[in-house]
HTML snippet that shows the backbone in 3Dmol.js (N, CA, C, O; Angstrom):
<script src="https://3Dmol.org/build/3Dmol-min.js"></script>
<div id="view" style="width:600px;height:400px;position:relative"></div>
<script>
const pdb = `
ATOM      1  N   UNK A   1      11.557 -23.925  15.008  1.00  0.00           N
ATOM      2  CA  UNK A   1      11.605 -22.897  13.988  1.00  0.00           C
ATOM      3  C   UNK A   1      10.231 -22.780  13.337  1.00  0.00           C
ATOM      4  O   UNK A   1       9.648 -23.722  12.802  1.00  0.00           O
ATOM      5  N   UNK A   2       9.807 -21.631  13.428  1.00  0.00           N
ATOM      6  CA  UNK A   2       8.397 -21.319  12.521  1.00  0.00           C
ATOM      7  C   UNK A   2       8.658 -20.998  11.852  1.00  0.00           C
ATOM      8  O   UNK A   2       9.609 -20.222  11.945  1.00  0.00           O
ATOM      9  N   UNK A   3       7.974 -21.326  10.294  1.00  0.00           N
ATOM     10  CA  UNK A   3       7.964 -20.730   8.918  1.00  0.00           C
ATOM     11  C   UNK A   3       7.027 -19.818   8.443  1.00  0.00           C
ATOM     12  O   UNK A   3       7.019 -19.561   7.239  1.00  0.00           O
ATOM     13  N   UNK A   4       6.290 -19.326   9.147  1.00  0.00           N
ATOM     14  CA  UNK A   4       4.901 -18.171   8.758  1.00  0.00           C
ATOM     15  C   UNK A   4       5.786 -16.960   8.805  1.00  0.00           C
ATOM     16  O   UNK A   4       6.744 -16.617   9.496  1.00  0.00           O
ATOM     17  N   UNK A   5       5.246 -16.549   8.013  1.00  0.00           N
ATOM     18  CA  UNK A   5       5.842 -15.288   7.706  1.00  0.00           C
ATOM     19  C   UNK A   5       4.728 -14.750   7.309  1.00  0.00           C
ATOM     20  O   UNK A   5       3.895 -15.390   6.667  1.00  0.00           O
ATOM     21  N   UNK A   6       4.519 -12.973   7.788  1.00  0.00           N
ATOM     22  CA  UNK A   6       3.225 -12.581   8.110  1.00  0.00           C
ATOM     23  C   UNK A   6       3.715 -11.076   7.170  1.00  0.00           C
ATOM     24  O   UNK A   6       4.841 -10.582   7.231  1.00  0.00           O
ATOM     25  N   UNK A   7       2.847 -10.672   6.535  1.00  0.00           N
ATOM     26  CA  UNK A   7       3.085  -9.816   6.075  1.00  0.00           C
ATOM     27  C   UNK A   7       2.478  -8.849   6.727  1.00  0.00           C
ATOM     28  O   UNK A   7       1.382  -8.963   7.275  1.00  0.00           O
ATOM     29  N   UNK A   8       3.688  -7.097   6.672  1.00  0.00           N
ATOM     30  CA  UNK A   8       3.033  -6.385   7.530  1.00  0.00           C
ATOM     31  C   UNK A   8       1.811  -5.683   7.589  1.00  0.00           C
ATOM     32  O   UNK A   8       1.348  -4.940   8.454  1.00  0.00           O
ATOM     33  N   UNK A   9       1.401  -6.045   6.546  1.00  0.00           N
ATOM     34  CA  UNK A   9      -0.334  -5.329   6.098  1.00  0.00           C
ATOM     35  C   UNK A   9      -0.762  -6.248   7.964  1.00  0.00           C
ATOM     36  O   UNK A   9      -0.836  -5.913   9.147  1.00  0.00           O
ATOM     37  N   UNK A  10      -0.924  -7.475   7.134  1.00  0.00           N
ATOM     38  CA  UNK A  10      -1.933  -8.280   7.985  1.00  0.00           C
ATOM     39  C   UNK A  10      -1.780  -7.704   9.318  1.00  0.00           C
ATOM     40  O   UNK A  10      -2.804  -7.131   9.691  1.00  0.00           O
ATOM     41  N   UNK A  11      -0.608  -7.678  10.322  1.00  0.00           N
ATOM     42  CA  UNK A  11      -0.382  -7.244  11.358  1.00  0.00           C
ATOM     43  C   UNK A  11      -0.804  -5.893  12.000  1.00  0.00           C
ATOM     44  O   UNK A  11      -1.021  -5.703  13.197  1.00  0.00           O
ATOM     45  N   UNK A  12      -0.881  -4.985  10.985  1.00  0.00           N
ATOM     46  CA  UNK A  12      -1.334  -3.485  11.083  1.00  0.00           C
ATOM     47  C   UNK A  12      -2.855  -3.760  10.967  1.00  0.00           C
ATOM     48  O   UNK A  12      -3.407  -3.305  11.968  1.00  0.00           O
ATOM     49  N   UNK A  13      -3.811  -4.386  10.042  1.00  0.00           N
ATOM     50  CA  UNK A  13      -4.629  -4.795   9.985  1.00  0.00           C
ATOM     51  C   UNK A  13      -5.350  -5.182  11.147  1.00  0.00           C
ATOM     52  O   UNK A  13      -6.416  -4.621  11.400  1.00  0.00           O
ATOM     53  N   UNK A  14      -4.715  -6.432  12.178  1.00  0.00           N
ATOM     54  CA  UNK A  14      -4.946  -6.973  12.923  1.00  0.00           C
ATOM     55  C   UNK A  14      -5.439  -5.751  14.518  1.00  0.00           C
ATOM     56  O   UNK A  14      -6.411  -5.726  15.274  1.00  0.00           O
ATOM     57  N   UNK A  15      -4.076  -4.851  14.394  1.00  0.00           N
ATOM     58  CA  UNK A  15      -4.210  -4.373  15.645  1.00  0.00           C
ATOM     59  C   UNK A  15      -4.828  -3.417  15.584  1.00  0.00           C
ATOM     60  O   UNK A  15      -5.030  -2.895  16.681  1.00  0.00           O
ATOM     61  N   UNK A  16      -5.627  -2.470  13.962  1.00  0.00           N
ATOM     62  CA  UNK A  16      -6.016  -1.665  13.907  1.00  0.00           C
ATOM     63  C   UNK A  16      -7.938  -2.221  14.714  1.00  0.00           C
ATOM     64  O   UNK A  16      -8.660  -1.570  15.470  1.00  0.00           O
ATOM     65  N   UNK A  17      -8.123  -3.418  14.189  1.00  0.00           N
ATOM     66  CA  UNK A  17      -9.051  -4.095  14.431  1.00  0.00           C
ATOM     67  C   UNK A  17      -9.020  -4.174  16.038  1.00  0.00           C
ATOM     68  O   UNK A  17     -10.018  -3.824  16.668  1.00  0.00           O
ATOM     69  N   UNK A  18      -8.313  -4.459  16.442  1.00  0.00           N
ATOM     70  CA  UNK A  18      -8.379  -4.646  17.651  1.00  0.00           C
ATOM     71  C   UNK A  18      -8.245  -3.508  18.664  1.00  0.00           C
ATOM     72  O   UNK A  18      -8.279  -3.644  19.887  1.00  0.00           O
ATOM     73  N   UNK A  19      -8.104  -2.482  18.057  1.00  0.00           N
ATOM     74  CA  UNK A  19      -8.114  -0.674  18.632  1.00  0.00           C
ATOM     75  C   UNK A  19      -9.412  -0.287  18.887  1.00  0.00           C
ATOM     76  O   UNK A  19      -9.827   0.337  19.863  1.00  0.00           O
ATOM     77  N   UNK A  20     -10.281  -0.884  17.528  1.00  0.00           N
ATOM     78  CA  UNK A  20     -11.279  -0.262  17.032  1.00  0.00           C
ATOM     79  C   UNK A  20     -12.545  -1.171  18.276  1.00  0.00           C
ATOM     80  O   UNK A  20     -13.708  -0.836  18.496  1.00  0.00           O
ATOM     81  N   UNK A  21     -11.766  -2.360  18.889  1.00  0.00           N
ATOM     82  CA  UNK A  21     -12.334  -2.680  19.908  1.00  0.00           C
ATOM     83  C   UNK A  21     -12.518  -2.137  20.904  1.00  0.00           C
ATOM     84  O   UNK A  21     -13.626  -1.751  21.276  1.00  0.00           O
ATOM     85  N   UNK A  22     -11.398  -1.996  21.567  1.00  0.00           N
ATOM     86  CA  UNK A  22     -11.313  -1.246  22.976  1.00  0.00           C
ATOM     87  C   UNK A  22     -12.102  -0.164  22.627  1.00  0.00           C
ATOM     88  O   UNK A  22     -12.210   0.481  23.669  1.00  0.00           O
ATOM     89  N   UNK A  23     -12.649   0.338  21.840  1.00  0.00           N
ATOM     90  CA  UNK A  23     -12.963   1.719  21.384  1.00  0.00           C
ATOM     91  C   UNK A  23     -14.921   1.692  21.365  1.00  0.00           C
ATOM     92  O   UNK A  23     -15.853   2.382  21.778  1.00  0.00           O
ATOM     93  N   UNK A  24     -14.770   0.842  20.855  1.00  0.00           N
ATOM     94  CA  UNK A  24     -16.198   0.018  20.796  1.00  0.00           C
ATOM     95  C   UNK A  24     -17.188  -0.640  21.438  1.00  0.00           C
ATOM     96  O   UNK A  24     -18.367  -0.725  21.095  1.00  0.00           O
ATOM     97  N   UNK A  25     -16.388  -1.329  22.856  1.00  0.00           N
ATOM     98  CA  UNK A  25     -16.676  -1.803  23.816  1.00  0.00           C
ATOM     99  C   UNK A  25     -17.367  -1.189  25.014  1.00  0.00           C
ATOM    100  O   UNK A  25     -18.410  -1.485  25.597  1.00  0.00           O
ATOM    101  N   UNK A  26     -16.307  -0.079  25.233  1.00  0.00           N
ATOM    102  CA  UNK A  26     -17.174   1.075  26.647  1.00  0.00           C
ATOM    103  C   UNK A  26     -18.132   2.045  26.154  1.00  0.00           C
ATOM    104  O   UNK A  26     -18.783   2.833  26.840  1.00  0.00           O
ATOM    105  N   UNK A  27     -18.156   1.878  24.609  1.00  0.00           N
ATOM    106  CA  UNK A  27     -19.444   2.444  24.197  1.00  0.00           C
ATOM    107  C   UNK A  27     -20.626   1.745  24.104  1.00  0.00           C
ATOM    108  O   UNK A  27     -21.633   2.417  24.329  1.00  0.00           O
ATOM    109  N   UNK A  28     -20.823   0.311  23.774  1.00  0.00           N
ATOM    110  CA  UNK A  28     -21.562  -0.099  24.342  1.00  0.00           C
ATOM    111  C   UNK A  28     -22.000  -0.672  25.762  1.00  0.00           C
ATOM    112  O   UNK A  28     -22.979  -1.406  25.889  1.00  0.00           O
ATOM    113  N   UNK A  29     -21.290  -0.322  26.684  1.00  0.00           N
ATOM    114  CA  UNK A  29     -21.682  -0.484  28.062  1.00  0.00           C
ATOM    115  C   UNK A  29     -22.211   1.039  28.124  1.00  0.00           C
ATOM    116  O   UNK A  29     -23.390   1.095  28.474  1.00  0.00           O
ATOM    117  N   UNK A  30     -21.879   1.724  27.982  1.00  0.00           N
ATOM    118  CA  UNK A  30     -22.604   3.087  28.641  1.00  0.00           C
ATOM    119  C   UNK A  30     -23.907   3.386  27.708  1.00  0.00           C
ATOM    120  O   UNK A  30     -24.834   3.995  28.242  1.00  0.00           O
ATOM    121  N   UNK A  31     -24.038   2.972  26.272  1.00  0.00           N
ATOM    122  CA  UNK A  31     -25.040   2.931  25.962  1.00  0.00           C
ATOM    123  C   UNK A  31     -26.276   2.180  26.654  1.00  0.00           C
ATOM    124  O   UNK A  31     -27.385   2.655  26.897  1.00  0.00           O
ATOM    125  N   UNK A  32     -25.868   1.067  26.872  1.00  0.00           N
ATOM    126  CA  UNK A  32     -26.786  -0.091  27.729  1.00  0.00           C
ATOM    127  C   UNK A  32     -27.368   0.763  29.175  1.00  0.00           C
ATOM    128  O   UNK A  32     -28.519   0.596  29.577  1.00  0.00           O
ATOM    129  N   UNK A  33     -26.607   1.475  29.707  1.00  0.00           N
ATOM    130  CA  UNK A  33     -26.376   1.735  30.902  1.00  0.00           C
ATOM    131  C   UNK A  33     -27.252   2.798  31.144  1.00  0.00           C
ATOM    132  O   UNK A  33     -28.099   2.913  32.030  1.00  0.00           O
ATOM    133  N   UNK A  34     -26.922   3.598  30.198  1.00  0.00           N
ATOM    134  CA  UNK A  34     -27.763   4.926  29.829  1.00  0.00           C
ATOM    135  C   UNK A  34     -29.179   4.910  29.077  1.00  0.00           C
ATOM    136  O   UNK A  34     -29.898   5.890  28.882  1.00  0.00           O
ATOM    137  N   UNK A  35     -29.435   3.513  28.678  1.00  0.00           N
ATOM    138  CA  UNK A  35     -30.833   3.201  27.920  1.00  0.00           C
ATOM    139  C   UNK A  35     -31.749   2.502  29.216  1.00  0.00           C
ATOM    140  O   UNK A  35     -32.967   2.666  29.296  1.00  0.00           O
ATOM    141  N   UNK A  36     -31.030   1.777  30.112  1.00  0.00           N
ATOM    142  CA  UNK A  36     -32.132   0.693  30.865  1.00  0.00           C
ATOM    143  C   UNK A  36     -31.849   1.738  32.221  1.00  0.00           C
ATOM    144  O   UNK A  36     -32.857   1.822  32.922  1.00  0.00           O
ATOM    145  N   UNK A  37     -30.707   2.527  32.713  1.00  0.00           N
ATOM    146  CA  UNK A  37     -30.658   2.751  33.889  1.00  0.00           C
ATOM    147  C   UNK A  37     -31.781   4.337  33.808  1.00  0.00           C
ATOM    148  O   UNK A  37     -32.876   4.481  34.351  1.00  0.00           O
ATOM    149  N   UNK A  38     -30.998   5.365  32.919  1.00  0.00           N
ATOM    150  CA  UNK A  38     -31.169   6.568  33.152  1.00  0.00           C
ATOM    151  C   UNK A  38     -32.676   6.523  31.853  1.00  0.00           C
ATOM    152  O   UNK A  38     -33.759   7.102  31.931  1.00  0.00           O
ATOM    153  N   UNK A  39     -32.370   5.996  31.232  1.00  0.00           N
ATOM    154  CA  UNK A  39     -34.172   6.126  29.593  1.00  0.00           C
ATOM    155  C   UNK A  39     -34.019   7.013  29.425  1.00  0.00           C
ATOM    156  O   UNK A  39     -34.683   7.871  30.007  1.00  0.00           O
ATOM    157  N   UNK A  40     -33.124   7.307  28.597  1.00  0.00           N
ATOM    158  CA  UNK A  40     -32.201   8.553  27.738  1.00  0.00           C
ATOM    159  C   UNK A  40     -33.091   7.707  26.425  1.00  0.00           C
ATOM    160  O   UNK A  40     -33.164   6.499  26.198  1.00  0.00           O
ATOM    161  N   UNK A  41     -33.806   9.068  25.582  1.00  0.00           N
ATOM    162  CA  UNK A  41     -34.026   8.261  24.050  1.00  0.00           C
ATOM    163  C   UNK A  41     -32.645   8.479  23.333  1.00  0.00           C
ATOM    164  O   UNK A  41     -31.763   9.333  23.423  1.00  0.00           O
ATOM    165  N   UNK A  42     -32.883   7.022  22.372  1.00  0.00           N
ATOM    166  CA  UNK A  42     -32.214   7.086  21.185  1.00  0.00           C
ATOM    167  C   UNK A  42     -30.757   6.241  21.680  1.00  0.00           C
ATOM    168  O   UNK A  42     -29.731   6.110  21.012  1.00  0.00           O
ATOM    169  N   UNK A  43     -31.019   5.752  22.995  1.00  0.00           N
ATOM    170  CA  UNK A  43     -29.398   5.133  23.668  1.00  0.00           C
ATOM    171  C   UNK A  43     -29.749   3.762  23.003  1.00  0.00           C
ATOM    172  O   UNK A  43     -28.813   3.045  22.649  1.00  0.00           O
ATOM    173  N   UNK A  44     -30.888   3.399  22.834  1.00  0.00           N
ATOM    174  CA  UNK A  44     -30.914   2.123  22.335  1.00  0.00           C
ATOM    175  C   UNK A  44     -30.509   1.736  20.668  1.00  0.00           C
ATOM    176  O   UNK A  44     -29.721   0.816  20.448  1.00  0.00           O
ATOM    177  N   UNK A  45     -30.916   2.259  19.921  1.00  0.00           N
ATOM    178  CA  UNK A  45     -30.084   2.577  18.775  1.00  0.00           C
ATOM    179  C   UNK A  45     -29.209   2.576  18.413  1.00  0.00           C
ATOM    180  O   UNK A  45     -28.842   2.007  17.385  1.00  0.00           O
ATOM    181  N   UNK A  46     -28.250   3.554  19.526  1.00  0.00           N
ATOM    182  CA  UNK A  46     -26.786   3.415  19.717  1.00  0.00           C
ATOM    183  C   UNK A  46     -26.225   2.165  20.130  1.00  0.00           C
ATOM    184  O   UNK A  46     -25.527   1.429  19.432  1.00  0.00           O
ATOM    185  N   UNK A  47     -26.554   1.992  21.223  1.00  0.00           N
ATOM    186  CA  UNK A  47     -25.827   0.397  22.053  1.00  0.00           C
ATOM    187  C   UNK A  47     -26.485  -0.584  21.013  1.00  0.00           C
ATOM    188  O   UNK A  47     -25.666  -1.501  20.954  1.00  0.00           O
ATOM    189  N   UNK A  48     -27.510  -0.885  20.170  1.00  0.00           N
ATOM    190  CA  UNK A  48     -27.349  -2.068  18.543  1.00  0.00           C
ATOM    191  C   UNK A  48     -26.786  -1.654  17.395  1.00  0.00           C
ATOM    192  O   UNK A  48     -26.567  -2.471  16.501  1.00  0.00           O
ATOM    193  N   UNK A  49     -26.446  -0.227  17.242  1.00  0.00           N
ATOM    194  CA  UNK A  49     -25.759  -0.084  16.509  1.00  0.00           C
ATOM    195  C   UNK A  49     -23.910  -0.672  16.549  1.00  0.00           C
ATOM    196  O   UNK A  49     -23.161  -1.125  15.683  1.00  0.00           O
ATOM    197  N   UNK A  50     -23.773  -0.404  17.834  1.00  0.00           N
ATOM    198  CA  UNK A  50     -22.085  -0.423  18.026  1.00  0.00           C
ATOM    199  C   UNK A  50     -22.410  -2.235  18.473  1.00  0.00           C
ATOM    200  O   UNK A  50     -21.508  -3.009  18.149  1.00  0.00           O
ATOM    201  N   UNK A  51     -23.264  -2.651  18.960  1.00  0.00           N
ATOM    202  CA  UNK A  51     -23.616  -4.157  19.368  1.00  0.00           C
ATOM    203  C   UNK A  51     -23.028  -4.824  17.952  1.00  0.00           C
ATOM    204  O   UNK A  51     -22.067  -5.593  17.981  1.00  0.00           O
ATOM    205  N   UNK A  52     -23.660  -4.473  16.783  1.00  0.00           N
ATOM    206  CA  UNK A  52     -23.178  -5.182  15.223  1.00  0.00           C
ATOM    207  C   UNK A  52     -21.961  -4.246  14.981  1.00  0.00           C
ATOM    208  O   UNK A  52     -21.089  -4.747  14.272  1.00  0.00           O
ATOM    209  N   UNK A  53     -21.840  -3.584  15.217  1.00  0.00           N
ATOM    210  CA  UNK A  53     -20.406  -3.244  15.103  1.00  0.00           C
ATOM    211  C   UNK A  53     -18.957  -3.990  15.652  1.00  0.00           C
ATOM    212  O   UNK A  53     -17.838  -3.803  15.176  1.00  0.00           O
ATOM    213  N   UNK A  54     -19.279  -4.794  16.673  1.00  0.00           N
ATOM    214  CA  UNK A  54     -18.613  -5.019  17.567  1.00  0.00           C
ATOM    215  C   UNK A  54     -18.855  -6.782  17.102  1.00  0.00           C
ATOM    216  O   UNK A  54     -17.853  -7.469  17.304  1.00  0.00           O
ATOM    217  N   UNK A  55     -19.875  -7.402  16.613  1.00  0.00           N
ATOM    218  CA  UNK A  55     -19.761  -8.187  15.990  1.00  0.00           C
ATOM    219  C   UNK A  55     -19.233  -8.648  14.767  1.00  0.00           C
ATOM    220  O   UNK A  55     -18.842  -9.719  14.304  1.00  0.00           O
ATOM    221  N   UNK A  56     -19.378  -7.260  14.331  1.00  0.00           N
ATOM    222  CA  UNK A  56     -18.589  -7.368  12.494  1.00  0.00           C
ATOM    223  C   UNK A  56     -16.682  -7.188  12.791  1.00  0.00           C
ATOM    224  O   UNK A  56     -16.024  -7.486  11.794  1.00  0.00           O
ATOM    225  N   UNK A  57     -15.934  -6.787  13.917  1.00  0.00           N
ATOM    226  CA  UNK A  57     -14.666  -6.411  14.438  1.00  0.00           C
ATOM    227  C   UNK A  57     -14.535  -7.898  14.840  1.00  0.00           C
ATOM    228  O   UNK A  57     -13.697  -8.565  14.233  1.00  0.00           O
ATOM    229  N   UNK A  58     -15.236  -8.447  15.745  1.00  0.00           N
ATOM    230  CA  UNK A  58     -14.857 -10.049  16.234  1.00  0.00           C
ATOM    231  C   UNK A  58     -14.705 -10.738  14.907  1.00  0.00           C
ATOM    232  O   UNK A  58     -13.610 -11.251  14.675  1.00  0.00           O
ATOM    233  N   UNK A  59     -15.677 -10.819  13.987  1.00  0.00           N
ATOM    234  CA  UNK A  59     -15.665 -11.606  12.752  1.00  0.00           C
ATOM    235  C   UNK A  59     -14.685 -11.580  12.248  1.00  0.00           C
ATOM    236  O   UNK A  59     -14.041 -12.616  12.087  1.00  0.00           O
ATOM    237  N   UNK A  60     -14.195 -10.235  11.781  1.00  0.00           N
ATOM    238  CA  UNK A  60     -13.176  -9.586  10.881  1.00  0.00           C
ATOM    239  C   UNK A  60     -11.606 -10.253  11.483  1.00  0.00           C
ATOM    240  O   UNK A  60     -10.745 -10.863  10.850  1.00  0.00           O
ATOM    241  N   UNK A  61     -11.633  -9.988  12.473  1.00  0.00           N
ATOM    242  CA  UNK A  61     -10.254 -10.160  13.364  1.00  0.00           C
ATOM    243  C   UNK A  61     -10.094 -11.857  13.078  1.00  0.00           C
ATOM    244  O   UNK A  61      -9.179 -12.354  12.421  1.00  0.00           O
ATOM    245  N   UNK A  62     -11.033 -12.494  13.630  1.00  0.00           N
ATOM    246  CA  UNK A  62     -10.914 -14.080  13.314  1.00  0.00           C
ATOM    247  C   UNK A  62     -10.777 -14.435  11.657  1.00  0.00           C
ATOM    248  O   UNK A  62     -10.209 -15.479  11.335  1.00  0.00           O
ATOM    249  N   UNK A  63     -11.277 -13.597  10.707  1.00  0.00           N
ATOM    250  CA  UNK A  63     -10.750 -13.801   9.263  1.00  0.00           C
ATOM    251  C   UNK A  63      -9.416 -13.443   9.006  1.00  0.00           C
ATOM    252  O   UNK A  63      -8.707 -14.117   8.257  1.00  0.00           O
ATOM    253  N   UNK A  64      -8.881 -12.052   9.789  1.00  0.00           N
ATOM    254  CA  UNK A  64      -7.671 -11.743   9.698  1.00  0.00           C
ATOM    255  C   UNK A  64      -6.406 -12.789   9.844  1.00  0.00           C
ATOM    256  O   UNK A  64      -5.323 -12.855   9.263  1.00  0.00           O
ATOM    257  N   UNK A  65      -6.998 -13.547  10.836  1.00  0.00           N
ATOM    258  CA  UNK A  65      -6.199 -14.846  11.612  1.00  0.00           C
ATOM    259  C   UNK A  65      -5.963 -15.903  11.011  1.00  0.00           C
ATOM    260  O   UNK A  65      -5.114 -16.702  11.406  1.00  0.00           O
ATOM    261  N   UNK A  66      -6.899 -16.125   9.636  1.00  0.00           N
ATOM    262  CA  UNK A  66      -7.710 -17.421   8.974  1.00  0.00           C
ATOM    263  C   UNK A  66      -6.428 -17.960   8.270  1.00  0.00           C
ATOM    264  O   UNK A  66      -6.005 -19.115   8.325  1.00  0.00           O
ATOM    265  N   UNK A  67      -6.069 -17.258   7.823  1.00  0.00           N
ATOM    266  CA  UNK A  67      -4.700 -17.417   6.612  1.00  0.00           C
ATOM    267  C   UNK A  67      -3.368 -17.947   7.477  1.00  0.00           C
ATOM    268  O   UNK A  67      -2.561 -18.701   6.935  1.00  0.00           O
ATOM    269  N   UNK A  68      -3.173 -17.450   9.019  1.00  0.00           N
ATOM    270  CA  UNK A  68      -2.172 -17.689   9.191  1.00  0.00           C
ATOM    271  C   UNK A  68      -2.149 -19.439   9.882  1.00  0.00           C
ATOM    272  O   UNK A  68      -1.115 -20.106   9.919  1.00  0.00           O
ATOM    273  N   UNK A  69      -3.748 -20.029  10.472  1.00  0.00           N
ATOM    274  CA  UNK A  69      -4.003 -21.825  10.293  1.00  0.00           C
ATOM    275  C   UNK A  69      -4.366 -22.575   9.155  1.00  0.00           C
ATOM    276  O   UNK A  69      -4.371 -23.806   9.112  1.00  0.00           O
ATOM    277  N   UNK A  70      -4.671 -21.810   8.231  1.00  0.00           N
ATOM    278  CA  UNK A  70      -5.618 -22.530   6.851  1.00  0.00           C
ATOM    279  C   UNK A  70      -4.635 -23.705   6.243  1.00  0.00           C
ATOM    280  O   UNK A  70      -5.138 -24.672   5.671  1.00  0.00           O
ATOM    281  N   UNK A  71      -2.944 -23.550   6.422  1.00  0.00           N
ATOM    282  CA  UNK A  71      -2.344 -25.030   6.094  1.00  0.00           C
ATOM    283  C   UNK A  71      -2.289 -25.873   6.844  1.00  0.00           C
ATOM    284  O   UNK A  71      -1.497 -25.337   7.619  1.00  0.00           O
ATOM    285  N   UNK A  72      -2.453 -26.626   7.191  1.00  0.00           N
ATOM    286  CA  UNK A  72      -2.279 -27.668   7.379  1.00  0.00           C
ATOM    287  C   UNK A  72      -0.564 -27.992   8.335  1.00  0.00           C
ATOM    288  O   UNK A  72      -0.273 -28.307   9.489  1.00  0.00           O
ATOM    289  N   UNK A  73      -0.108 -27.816   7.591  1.00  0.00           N
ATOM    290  CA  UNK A  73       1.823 -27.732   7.741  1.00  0.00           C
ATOM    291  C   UNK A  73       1.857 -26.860   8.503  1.00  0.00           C
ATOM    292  O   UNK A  73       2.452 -27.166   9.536  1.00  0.00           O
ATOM    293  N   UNK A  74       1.627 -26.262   8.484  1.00  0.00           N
ATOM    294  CA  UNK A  74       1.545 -24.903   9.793  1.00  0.00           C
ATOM    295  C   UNK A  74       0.989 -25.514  10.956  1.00  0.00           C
ATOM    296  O   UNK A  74       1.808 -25.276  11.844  1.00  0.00           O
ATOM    297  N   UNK A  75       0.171 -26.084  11.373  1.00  0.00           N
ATOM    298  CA  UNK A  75       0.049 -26.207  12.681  1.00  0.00           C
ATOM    299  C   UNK A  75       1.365 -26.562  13.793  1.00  0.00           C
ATOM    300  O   UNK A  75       2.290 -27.275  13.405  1.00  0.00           O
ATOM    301  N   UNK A  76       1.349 -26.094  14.948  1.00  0.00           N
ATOM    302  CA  UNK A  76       2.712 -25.663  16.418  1.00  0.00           C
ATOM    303  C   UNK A  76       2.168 -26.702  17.079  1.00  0.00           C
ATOM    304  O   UNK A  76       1.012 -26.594  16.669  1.00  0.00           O
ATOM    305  N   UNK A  77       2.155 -27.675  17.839  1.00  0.00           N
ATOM    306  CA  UNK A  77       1.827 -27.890  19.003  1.00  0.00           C
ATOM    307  C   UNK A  77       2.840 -27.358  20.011  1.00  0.00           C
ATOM    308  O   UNK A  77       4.042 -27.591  19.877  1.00  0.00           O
ATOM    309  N   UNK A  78       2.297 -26.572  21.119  1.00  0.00           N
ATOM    310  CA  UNK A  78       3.413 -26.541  22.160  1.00  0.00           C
ATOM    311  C   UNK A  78       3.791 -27.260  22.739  1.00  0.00           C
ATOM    312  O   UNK A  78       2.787 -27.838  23.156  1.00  0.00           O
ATOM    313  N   UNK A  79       5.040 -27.962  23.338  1.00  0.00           N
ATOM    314  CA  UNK A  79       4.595 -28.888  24.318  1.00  0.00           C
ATOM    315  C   UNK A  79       5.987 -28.347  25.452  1.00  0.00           C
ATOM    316  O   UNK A  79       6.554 -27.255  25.417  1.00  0.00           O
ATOM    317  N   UNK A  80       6.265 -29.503  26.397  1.00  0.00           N
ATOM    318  CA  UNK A  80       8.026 -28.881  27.256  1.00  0.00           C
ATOM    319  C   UNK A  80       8.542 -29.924  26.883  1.00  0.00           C
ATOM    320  O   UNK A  80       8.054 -31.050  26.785  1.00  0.00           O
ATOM    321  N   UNK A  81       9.843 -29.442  26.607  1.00  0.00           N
ATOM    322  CA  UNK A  81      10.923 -30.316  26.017  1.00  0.00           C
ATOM    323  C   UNK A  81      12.454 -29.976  27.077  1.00  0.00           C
ATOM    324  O   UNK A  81      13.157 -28.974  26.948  1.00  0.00           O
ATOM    325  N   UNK A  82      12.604 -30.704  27.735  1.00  0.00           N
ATOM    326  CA  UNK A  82      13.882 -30.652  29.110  1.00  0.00           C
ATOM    327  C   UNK A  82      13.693 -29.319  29.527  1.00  0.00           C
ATOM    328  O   UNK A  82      14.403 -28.352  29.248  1.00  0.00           O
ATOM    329  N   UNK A  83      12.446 -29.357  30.374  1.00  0.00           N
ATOM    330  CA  UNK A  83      11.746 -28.437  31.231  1.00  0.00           C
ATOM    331  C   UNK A  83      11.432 -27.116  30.334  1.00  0.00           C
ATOM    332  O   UNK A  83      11.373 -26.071  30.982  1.00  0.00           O
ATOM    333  N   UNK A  84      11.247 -27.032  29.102  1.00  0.00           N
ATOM    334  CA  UNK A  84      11.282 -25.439  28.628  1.00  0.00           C
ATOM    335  C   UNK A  84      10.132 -25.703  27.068  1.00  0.00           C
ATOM    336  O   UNK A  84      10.519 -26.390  26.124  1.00  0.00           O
ATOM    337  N   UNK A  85       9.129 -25.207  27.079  1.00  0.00           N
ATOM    338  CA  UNK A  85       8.379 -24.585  26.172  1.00  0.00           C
ATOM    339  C   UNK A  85       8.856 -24.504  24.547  1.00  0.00           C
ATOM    340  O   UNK A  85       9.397 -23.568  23.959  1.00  0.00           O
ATOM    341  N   UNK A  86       8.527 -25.591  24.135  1.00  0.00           N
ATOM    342  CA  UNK A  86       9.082 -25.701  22.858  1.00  0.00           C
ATOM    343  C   UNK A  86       8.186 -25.841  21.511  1.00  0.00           C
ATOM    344  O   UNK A  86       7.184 -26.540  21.658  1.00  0.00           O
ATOM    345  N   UNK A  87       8.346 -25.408  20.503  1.00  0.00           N
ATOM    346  CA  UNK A  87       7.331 -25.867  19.591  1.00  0.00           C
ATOM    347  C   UNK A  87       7.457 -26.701  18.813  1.00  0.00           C
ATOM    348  O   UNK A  87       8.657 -26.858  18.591  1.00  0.00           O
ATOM    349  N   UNK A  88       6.673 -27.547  18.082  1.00  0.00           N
ATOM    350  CA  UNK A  88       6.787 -28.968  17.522  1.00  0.00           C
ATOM    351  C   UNK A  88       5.981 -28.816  16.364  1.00  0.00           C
ATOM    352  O   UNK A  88       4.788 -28.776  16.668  1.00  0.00           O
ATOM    353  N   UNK A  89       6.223 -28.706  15.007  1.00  0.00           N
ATOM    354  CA  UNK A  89       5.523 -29.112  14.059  1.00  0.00           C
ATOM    355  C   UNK A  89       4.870 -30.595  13.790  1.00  0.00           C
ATOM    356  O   UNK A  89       5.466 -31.667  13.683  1.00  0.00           O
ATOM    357  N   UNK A  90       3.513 -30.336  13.718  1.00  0.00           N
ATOM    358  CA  UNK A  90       2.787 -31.677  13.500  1.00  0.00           C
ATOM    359  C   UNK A  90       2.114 -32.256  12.282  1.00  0.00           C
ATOM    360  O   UNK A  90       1.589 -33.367  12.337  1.00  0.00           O
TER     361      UNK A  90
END
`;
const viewer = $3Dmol.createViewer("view");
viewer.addModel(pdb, "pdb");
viewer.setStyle({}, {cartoon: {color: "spectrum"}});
viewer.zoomTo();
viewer.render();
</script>
């Protein structure tokens, strides 16, 4: 039995963050792509702009997360318990 209980901000929070990835990501590959392959000006700008962008979304997401290990009492270990995937407070 887990006791975290997540409020739905955090969760909406979480996946909005994680949208804003996928979103973020193939823009900086085609920026990269389009600065070193084709020397399009101004692609470089772009691909460090969304580069710290994409660093400040990783950050954010791992703070989002922070609250739900920060006790102590909360930690799961998984382990198998008569062949089946069980969780174990430690």
């Amino acid at each position: 039995k887990c006791n975290v209980v997540e409020a739905p901000e955090h969760g909406r929070r979480r996946i909005f963050i994680l949208l804003a990835l996928m979103l973020v990501l193939p823009i900086i590959f085609v920026a990269f792509i389009l600065h070193n392959v084709f020397c399009i000006p101004g692609t470089y700008e772009a691909f460090a702009i969304f580069e710290y962008l994409t660093i400040i979304l990783i950050y954010s997401f791992h703070l989002s997360n922070f609250y739900l290990f920060s006790d102590p009492s909360q930690k799961i270990l998984v382990c198998h318990r008569n062949g089946k995937l069980a969780p174990v407070r430690i």
